[in-house]
C-alpha positions in Angstrom: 41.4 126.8 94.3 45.3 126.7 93.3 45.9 125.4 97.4 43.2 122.4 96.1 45.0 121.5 93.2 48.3 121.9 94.2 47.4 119.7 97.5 45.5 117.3 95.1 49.1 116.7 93.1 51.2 116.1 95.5 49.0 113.6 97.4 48.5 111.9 94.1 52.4 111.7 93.7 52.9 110.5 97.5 50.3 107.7 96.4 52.1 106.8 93.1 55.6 106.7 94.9 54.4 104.5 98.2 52.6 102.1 95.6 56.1 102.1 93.2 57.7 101.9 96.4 56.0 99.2 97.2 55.9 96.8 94.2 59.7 96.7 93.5 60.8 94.1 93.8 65.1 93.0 94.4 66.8 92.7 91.8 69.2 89.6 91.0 69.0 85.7 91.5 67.7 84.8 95.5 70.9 83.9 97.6 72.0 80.1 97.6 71.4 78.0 100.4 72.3 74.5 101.3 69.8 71.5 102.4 70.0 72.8 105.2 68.3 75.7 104.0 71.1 77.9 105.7 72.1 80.8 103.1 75.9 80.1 101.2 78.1 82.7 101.9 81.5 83.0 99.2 84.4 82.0 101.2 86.7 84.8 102.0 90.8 83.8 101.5 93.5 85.0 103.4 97.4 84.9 102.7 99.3 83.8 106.0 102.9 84.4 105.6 106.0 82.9 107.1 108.9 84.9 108.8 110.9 85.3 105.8 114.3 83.2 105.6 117.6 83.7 103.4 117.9 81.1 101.1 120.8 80.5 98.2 118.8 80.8 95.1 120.3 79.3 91.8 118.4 79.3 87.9 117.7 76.5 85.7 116.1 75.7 82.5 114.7 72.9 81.0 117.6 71.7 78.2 119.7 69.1 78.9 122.9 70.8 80.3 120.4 72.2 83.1 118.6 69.4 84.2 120.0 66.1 82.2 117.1 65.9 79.9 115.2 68.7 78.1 111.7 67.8 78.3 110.6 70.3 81.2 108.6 68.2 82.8 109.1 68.3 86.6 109.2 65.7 89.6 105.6 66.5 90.3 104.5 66.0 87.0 103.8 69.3 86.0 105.6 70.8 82.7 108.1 73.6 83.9 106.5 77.1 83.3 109.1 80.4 83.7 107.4 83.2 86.9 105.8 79.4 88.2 108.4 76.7 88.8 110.8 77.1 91.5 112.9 73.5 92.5 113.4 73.1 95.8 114.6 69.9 98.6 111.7 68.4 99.4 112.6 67.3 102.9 112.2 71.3 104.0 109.6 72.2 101.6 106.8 70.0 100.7 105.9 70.1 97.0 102.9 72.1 96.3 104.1 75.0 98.6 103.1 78.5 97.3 106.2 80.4 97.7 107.3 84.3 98.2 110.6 85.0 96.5 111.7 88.4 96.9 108.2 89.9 96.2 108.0 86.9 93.2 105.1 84.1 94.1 106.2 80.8 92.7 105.2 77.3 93.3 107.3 73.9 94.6 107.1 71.7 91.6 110.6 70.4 91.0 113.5 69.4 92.7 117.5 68.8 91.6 120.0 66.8 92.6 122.3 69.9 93.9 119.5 71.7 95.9 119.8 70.7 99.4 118.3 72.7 102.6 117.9 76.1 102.2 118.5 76.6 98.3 115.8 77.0 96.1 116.5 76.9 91.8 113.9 79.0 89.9 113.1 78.0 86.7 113.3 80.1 83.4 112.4 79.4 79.8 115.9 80.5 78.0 119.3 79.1 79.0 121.0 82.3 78.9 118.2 84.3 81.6 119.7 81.2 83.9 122.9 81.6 83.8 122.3 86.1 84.1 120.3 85.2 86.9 123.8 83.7 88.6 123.7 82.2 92.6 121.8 85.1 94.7 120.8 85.2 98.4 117.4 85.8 98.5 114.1 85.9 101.3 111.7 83.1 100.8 108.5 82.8 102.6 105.9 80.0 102.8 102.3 81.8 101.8 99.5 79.8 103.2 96.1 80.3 101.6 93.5 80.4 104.4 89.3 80.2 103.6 86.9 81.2 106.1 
């Protein structure tokens, strides 16, 4: 009698886990697709980086001794931000190039009448952190963002 009942249980379990089993359902929002009715997949990015190259590196800030007017806005536009805004000569690197600065990521916004070739002037908020930062050689590499 015990054999019966005991067999009787765990048949009734196997039964109520196959049917639990069996009804879930996933959880979460169905993936996205397009019109094509192909499913979207997130875009993965990749950093590419240049062979890194010496480059004189000078400071600046945004008051008038600096950059001949104190309003920190820079040749692209965007208002001068200190760990952002590095100046650099056009000609060799375009503005809008993400930048590698001795382990520092900055971006191409600006540009001065003294930085020509391979010289790059990084911007900081106080006049003082410009002038400690003094003329440095440094490695700068060109960081390409890459989505596949």
């Amino acid at each position: 009698m015990k054999k019966k009942i005991f067999l009787a249980i765990y048949l009734l379990f196997g039964i109520l886990l196959a049917v639990s089993s069996a009804t879930n359902t996933p959880q979460g929002k169905p993936p996205e697709v397009n019109s094509e009715g192909l499913q979207i997949v997130p875009a993965v990015k990749t950093m590419v980086y240049s062979e890194p190259k010496t480059y004189i590196a000078t400071a600046y800030c945004g008051c008038s001794k600096c950059c001949g007017k104190n309003d920190c806005i820079t040749a692209t536009g965007t208002r001068a931000k200190e760990g952002r805004t590095v100046a650099v000569d056009p000609r060799v690197i375009p503005y809008g190039t993400l930048l590698l600065v001795d382990g520092n990521y900055y971006i191409a916004e600006d540009c001065g009448g003294s930085i020509n070739g391979n010289k790059v002037d990084i911007y900081f908020e106080k006049h003082q952190d410009a002038l400690n930062f003094g003329v440095k050689n440094v490695q700068v590499q060109i960081v390409k963002e890459i989505y596949h």
